[in-house]
matplotlib code that plots the C-alpha trace (Angstrom):
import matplotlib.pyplot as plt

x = [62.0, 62.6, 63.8, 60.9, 58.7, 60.8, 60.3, 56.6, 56.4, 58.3, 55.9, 52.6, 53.9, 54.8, 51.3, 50.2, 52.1, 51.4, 47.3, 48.1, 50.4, 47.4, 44.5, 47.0, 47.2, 43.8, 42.8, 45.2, 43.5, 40.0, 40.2, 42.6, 41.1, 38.5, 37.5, 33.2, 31.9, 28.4, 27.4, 24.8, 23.7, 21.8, 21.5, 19.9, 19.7, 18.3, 17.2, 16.2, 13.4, 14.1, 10.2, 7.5, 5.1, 1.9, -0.3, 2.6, 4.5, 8.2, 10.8, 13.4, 12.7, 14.0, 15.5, 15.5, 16.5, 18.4, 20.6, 22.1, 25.1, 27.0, 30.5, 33.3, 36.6, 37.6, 41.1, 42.4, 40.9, 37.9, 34.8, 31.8, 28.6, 24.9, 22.9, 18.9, 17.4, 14.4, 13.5, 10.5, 10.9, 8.9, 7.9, 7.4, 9.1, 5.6, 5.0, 0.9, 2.0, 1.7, 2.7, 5.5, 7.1, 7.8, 10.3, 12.0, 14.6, 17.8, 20.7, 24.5, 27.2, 30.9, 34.1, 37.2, 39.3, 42.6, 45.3, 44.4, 41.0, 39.4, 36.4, 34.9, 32.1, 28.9, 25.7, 22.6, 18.9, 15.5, 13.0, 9.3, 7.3, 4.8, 3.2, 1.0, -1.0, -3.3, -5.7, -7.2, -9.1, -8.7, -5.6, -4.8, -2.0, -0.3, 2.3, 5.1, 9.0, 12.5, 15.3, 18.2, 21.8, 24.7, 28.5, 29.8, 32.8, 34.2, 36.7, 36.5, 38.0, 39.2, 38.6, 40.2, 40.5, 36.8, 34.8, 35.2, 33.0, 32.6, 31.2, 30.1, 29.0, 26.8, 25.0, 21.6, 19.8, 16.4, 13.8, 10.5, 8.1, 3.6, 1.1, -0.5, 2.5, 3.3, 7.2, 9.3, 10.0, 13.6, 15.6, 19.3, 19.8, 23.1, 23.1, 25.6, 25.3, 27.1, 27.7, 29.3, 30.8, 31.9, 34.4, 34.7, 37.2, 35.1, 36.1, 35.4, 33.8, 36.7, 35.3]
y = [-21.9, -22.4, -25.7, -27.0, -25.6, -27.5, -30.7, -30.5, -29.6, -32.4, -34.5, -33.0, -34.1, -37.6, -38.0, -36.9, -38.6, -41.9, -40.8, -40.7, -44.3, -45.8, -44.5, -45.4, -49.4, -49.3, -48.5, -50.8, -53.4, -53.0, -52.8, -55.8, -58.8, -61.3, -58.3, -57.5, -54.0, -53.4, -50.2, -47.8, -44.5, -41.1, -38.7, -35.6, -34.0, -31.4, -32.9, -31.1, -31.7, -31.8, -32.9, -30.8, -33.4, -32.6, -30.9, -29.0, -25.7, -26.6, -28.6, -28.0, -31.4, -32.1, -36.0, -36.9, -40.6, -43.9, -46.4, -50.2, -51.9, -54.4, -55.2, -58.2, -57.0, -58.9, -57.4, -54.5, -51.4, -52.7, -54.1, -55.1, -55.8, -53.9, -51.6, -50.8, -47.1, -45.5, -42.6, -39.5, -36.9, -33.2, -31.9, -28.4, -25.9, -25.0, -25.7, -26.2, -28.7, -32.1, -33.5, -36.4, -39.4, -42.8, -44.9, -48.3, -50.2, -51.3, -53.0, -53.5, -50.9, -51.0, -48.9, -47.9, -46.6, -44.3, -42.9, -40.8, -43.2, -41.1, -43.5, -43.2, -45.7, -46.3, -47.7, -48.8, -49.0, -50.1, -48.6, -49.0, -45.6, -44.1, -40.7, -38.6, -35.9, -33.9, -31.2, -29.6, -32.7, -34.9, -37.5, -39.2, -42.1, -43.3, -46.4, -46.6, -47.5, -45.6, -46.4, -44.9, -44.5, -43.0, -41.9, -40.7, -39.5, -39.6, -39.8, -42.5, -41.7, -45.2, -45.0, -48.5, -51.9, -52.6, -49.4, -46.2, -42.9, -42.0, -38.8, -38.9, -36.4, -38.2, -37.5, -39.9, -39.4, -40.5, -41.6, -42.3, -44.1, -44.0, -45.0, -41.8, -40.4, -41.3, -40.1, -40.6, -38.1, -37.8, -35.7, -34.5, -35.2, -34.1, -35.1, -35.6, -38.6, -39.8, -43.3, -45.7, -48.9, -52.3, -54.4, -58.0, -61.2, -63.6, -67.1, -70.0, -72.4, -75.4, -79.0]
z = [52.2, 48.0, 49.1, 50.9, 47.9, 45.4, 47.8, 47.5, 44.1, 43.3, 45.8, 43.8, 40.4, 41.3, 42.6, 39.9, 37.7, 39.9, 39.1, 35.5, 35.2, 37.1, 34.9, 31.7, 33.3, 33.9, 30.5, 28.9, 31.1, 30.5, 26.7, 26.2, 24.2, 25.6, 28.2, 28.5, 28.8, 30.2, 31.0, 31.3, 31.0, 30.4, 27.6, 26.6, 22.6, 20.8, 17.1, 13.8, 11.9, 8.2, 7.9, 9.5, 11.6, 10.3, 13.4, 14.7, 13.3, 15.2, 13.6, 16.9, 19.2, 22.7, 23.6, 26.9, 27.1, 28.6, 27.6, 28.7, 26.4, 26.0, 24.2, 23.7, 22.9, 19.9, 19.7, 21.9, 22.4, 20.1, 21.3, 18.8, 21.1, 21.2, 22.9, 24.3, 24.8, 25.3, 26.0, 24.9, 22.6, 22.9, 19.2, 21.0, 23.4, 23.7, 27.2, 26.6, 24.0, 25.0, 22.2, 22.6, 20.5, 22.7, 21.6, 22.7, 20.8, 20.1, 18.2, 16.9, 18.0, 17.7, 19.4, 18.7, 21.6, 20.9, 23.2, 26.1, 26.4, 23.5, 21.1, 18.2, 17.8, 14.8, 15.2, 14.1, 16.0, 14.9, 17.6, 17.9, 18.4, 19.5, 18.6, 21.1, 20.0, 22.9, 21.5, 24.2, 25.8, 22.8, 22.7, 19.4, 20.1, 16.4, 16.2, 14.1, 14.3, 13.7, 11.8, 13.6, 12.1, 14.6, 15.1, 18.4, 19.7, 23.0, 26.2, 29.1, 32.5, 33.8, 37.8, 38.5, 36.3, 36.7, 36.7, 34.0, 33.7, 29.9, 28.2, 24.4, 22.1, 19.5, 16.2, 14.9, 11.6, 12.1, 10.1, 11.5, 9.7, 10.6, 8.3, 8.7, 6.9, 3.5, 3.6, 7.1, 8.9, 9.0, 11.9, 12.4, 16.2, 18.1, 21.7, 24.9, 27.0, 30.0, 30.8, 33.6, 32.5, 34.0, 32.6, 33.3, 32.0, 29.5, 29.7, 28.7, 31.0, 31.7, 30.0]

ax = plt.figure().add_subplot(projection="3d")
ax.plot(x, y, z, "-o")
ax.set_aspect("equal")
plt.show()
């Protein structure tokens, strides 16, 4: 009986180990040099605000928002490339609020990836807004854009040589800028966003 139990615990852990050799080649693969990432994704965040909006008493806002990117792997395991999001933002948990920010944007991002699949990456956004306000049956709309400045960390799961689930935890300052305002309003905001990416082999069509 301890013999057959040694048999398939030695079974179990070459699968296993087989799993692991397979996710390690695939990684190595789709972060080489001259490889494309696109991707997409989801996110949610709670922000701080450092700056109280002026017709509303909470400075805890809610994120809900999506994402598309794009990256060239200029060496391995680094990829420079950009990104679009856009998303809404509640300034209340006051669920009679109506109260919400639009935004839509976009811009540069780079990524580091380390052992294991973990990432660091930094980016930069410029976003245009737009700022809802509903008193009872009155709606005021104001425009204005957002300068958005991020760092995130990390870990990709690499499902085969083409397709990878990743999870990031990220942190933005924000600083959003309406005429009706004379200072931004600038915001701390921490969110989680999951993400599935495709990798593909750039080259260079043959004269």
């Amino acid at each position: 009986m301890s013999t057959t139990k040694s048999i398939a615990q030695e079974v179990e852990n070459l699968d296993s180990l087989d799993i692991l050799n397979d996710e390690v080649e695939n990684f190595l693969f789709q972060t080489q040099k001259g490889q494309v990432q696109l991707g997409f994704g989801y996110g949610l965040g709670v922000a701080y605000q450092n700056q109280d909006l002026a017709f509303t008493n909470s400075s805890v806002l809610i994120d809900v928002f999506g994402s598309f990117y794009a990256g060239y792997y200029i060496c391995n395991t680094f990829w420079v490339g950009g990104f679009l999001y856009g998303g809404l933002r509640t300034v209340s948990f006051d669920y009679s609020n109506k109260n919400v920010e639009l935004f839509l944007g976009g811009g540069p991002r780079i990524r580091k990836y380390f052992f294991h699949g973990l990432f660091t990456e930094l980016s930069y956004a410029r976003s245009k807004n737009q700022l809802t306000y509903t008193v009872e049956e009155n709606i005021a709309k104001f425009d204005g854009y957002g300068d958005i400045y991020g760092i995130g960390i990390g870990i990709g799961n690499f499902w085969t040589k083409k397709i990878s689930l990743e999870i990031s935890l990220n942190y933005f300052y924000i600083k959003s800028h309406y005429a009706i305002y004379e200072e931004p309003n600038t915001s701390s905001n921490f969110n989680i966003t999951a993400n599935i990416s495709f990798a593909t082999r750039y080259s260079k069509a043959k004269k």
